[in-house]
C-alpha positions as CSV (number, residue, x, y, z in Angstrom):
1,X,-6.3,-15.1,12.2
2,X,-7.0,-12.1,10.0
3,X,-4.8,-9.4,8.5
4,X,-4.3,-6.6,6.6
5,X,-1.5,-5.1,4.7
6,X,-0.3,-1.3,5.1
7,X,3.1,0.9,4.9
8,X,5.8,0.1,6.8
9,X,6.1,4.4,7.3
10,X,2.9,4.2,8.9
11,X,4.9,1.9,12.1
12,X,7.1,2.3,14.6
13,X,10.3,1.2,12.7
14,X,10.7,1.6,9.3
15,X,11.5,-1.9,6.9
16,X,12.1,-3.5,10.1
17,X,9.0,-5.8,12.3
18,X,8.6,-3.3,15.3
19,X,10.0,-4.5,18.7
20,X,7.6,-6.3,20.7
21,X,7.9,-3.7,23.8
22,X,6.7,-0.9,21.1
23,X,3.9,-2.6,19.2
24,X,1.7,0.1,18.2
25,X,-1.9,0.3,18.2
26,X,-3.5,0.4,14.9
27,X,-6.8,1.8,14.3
28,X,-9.3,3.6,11.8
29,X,-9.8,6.3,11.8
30,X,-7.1,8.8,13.1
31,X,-7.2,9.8,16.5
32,X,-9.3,6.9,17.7
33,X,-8.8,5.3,20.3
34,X,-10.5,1.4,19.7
35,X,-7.6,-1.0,18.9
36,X,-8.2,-2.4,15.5
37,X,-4.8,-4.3,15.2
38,X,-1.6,-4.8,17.1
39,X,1.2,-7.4,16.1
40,X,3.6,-6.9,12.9
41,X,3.7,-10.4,10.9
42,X,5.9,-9.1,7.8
43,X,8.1,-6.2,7.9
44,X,11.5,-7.2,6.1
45,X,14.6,-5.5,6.3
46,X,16.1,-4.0,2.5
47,X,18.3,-6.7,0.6
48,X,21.3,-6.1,-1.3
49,X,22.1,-8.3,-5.1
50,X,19.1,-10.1,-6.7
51,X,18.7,-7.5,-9.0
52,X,19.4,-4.6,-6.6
53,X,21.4,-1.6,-7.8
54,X,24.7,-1.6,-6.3
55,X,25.2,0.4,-3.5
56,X,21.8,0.6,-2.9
57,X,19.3,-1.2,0.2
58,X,16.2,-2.6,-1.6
59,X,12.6,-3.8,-1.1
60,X,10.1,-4.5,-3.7
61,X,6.8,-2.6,-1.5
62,X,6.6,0.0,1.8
63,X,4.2,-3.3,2.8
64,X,3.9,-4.5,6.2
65,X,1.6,-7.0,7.2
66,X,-0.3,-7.0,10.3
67,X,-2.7,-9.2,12.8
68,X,-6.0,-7.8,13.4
69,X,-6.7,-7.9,17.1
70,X,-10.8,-8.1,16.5
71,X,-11.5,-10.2,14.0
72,X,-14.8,-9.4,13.4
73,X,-13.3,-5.4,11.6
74,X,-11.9,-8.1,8.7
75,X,-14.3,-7.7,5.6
76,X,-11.8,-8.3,2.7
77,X,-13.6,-5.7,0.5
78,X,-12.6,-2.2,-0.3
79,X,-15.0,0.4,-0.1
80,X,-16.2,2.7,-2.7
81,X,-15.7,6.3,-1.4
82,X,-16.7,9.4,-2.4
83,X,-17.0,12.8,-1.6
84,X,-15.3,14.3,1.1
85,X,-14.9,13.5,4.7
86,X,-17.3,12.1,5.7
87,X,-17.6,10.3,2.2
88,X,-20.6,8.9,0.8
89,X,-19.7,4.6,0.5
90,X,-21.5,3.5,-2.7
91,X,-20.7,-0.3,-2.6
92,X,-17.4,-2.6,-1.7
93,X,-15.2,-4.6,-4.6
94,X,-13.5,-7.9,-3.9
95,X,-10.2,-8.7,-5.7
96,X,-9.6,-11.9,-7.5
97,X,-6.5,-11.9,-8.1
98,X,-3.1,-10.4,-8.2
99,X,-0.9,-10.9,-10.9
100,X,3.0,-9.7,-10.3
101,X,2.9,-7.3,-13.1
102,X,0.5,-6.3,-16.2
103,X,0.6,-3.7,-18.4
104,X,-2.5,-1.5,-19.7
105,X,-5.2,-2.2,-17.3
106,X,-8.0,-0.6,-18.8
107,X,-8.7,1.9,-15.9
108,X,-7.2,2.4,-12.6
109,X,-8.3,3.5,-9.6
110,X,-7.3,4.1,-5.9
111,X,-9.0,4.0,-2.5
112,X,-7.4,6.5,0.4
113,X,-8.4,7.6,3.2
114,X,-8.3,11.0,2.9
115,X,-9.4,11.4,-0.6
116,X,-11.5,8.7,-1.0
117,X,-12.0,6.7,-4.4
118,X,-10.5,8.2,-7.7
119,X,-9.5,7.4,-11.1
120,X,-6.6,7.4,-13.0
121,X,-6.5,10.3,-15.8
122,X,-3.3,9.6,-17.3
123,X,-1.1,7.0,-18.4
124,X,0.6,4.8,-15.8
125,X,4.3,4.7,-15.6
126,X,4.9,0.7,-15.2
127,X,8.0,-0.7,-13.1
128,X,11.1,1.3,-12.2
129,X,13.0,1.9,-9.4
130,X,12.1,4.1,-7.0
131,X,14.6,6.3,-5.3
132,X,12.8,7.5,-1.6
133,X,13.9,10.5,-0.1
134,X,13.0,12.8,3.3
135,X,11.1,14.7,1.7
136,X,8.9,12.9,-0.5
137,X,7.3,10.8,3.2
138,X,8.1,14.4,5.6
139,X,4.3,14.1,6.3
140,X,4.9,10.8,7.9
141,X,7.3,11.7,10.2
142,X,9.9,9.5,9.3
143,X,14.0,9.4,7.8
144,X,14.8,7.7,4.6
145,X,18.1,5.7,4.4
146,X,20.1,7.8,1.5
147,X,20.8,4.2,-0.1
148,X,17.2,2.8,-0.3
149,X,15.8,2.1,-3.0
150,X,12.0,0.0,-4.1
151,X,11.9,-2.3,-6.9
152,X,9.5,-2.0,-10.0
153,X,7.0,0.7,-8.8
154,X,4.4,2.1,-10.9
155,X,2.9,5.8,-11.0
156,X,0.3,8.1,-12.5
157,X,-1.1,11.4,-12.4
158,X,-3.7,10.4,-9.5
159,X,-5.0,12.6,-6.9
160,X,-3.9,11.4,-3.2
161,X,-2.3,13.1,-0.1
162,X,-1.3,12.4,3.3
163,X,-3.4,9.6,5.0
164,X,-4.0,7.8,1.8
165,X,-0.6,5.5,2.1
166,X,-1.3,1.9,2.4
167,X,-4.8,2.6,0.5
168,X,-5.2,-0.2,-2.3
169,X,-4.9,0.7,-6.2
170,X,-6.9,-1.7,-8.0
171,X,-7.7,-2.5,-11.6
172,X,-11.6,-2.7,-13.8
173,X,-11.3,-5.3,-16.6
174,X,-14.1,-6.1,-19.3
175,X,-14.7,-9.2,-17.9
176,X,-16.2,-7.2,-14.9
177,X,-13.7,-8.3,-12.2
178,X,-11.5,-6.0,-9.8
179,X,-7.8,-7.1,-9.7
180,X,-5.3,-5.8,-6.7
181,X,-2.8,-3.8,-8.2
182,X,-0.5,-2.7,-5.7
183,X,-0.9,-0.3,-2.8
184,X,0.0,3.3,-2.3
185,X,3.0,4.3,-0.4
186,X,4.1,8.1,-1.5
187,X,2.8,11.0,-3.6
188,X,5.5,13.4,-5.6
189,X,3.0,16.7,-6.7
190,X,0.4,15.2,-8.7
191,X,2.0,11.8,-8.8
192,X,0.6,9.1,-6.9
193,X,3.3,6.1,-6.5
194,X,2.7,2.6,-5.3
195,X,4.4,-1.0,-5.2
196,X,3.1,-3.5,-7.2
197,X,0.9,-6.6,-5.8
198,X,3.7,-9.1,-7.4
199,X,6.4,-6.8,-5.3
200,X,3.5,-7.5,-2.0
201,X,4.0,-11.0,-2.6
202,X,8.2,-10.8,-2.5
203,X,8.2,-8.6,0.4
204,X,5.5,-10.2,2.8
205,X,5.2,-13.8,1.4
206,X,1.6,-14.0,1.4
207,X,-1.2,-15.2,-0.4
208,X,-3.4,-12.5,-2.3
209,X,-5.3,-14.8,-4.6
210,X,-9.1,-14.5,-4.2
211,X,-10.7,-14.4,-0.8
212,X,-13.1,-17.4,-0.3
């Protein structure tokens, strides 16, 4: 089995693994009609203590994990993408590995869908809460929960917009290596905002270390 890892937003039911009578079909890109993926793995529902604020219904990511349905769409790259629709792909990164939470990467950069690959061009807010509201996901169609709240996100001044959630946000290094950051889950004006790759291993109990 192969799978990848998205926004819960993007599914049927928010922080929850979708009924099996309403599994949706997942596929690239929108409007398509070829079945990519179908079958939530990982979609957990908020917690409350552990660190959570009180009052509040918490998860550390937006993440759900999902089964590809044809195996043979699985790469485990990213893809360097520029331009505008349709971009130009210059070459694919593979991570090696993805530490819970690091300070001062060296430059950041980010992978949508609809804007393709950019980089970071100001500092980068590291771990605080997160406070969702309607507003801030309207474009996805969905409500948030007035008590949410998501763990230790990060942020920066980086150009994204709707269609980009779920896209990965990944780190250079001098050594020469690409490390998984986290993954994007909302945009705030010119702030892009996504959940660590320590919070993806929390929420969906998986293993992101390197790909053999």
């Amino acid at each position: 089995m192969e799978y990848f890892v998205t926004n819960s937003h993007c599914s049927f039911k928010m922080w929850g693994v979708d009924p099996d009578s309403v599994h949706l079909r997942w596929h690239s890109p929108s409007g398509a009609t070829d079945s990519m993926a179908s079958g939530e793995v990982a979609d957990p529902a908020p917690f409350s203590g552990s660190g959570c604020p009180s009052g509040k219904a918490c998860r550390w990511t937006d993440a759900v994990l999902v089964r590809y349905t044809d195996t043979s769409a699985w790469i485990g790259k990213v893809a360097l993408a520029f331009g505008s629709s349709p971009f130009t792909i210059t070459g694919y990164l593979t991570y090696h590995e993805a530490p819970w939470y690091v300070e001062g990467w060296p430059a950041l950069a980010k992978t949508g869908r609809s804007t393709g690959s950019r980089w970071v061009t100001s500092a980068v807010n590291y771990c605080y809460n997160f406070y969702p509201d309607s507003a801030t996901y309207q474009s996805a169609g969905v409500t948030i929960r007035s008590n949410w709240a998501m763990l230790c996100q990060n942020s920066a001044a980086l150009v994204s917009s709707s269609g980009d959630s779920g896209g990965p946000v990944y780190a250079y290094q001098p050594d020469g290596l690409t490390y998984l950051d986290g993954i994007l889950h909302a945009s705030s004006g010119a702030t892009t905002i996504w959940s660590t790759a320590g919070g993806l291993l929390w929420d969906l109990d998986i293993n992101l270390r390197p790909y053999p």
